[in-house]
N, C-alpha and C positions, 0 to 999 in steps of 0.2 A: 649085825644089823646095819644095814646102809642107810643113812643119814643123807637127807635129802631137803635142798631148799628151792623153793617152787616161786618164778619170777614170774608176772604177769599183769598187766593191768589191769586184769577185769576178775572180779572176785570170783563169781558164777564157776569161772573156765579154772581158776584155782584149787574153788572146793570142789569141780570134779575131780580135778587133777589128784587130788587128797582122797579122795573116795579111792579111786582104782588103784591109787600105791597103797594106803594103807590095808584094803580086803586082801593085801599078800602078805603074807609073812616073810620076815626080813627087811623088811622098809621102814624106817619112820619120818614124818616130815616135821625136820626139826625148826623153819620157820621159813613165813611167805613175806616177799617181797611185791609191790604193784610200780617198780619202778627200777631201773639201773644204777642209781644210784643209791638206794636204798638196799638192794641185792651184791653191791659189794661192802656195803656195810655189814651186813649180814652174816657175809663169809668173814670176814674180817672175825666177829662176835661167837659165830657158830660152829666153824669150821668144820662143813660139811661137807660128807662125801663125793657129793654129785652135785652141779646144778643144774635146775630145771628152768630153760633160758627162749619168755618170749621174746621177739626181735622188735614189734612197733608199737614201742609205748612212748610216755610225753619224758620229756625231759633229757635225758640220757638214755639211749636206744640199748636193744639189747647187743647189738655189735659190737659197740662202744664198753657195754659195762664186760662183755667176754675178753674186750682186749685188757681191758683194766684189772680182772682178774688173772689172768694168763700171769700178766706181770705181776702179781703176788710173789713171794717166796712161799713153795712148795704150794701152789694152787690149787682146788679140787678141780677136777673135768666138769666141761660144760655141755650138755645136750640142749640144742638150739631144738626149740618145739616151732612150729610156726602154721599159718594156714598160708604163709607164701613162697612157694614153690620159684619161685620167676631167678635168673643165673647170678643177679648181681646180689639176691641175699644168700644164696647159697656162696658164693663166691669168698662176700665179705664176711658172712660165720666162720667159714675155715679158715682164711686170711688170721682173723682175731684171734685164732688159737681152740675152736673147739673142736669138743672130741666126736662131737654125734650131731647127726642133722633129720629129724622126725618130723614128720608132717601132723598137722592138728587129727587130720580125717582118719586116721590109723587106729584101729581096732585096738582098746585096752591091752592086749597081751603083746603089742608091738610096742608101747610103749612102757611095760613090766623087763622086756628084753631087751630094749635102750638102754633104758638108765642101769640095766645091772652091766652090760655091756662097757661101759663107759665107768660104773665102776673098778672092774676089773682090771681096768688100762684099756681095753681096747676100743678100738674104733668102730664110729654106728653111723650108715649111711641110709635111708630110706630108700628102699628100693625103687622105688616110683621116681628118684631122683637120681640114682646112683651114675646111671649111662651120659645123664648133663653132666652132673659135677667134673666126671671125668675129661670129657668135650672142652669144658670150660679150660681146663689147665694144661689140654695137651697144644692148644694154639702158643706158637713158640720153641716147643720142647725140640731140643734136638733128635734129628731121623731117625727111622728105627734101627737103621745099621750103624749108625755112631752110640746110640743108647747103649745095644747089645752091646760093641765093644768094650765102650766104658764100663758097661756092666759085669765082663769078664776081668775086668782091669781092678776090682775090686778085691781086697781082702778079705780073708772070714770070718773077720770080726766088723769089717765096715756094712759085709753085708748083713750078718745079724744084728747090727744099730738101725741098718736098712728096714728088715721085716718090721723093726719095735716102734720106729718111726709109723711105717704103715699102718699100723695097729691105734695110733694112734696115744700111744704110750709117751708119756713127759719125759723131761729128763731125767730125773730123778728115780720113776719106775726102771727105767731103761739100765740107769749105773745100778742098781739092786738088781735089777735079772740079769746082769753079765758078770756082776760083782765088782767093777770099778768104781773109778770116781766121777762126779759130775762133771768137773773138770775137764778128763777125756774122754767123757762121753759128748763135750762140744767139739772137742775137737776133731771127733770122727765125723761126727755130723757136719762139720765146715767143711774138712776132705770131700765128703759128698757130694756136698753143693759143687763144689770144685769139678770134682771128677764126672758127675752126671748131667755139670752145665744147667743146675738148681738154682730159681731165683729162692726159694723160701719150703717152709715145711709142707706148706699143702703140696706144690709142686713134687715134693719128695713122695708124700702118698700116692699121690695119682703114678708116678715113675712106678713104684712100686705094684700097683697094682695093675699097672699095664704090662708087667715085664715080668708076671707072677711069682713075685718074690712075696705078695698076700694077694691070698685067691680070699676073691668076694662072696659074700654070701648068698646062697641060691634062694 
């Protein structure tokens, strides 16, 4: 059962939200939040699988409350739900550490396939956004003939922290699926930044998924 905590500040758009997770089996919404900081109190209390993360509420926004969860020890994944599309919220969701980016407008079973996504460790980009997000992180990136290089220039264990990264996977998932430790699973991760000329982790996905080390979903 995945345990789920649904963030929002308008009740209405939550009790849907509650309607279309719980008509599936394997969901439960273990408690709502109508604010950022009320939703990492939550996790704190709950410790829930997944969060279900709107972005423009009062107080504590959701950006703010995903980076504050991020920094938990062992955090759950966060799916950033939004009705806005525009690059500096997508930008700043991934920046904060989320795992998943879903638009409001998105068909119930798009949103069943998020959050179990994002369960799972992996990463959840809305297609309708996907081609921005991308755009947005590659201004900077080093050439594609210096990438490539550096991308050969890689180990095969950097480049399997590489894929898990892409996926959107913690560190923690990451040192359990290769079987090390947290430990050296930063330090792979910093070699990366290093080697791929990476300011941070989103930059790492988009790398990744431009150089198809993780192919996007069709």
């Amino acid at each position: 059962m995945i345990g789920v905590l649904l963030v929002d500040d308008q009740e209405l758009v939550r009790a849907g939200l509650r309607q279309i997770l719980t008509a599936h089996h394997g969901f439960t919404v273990l408690a709502e939040a109508d604010s950022g900081s009320a939703a990492l109190e939550e996790v704190r209390r709950r410790r829930p699988d997944v969060v279900v993360m709107d972005i423009r509420m009062r107080g504590m926004d959701g950006i703010e409350a995903t980076r504050s969860i991020a920094g938990l020890a062992d955090p759950p994944p966060v799916l950033v739900l939004t009705t806005f599309g525009e690059d500096e919220v997508l930008s700043g969701a991934l920046r904060a550490g989320a795992s998943g980016f879903q638009l409001k407008d998105a068909p119930g079973e798009d949103l069943i396939a998020a959050v179990r996504a994002v369960a799972a460790g992996q990463g959840w980009l809305d297609p309708a956004v996907t081609g921005r997000v991308l755009e947005a992180y590659r201004a900077g990136a080093p050439s594609p003939e210096a990438a490539s290089r550096a991308l050969a220039a890689l180990t095969k264990r950097e480049v399997e922290v590489l894929r898990l990264v892409g996926t959107g996977a913690t560190n923690a998932e990451i040192a359990e699926s290769l079987c090390i430790g947290e430990g050296t699973v930063k330090t792979h991760i910093g070699h990366l930044f290093t080697k791929l000329a990476l300011r941070d982790r989103a930059a790492a996905i988009v790398f990744a998924f431009d150089h198809g080390v993780v192919r996007p979903r069709s």
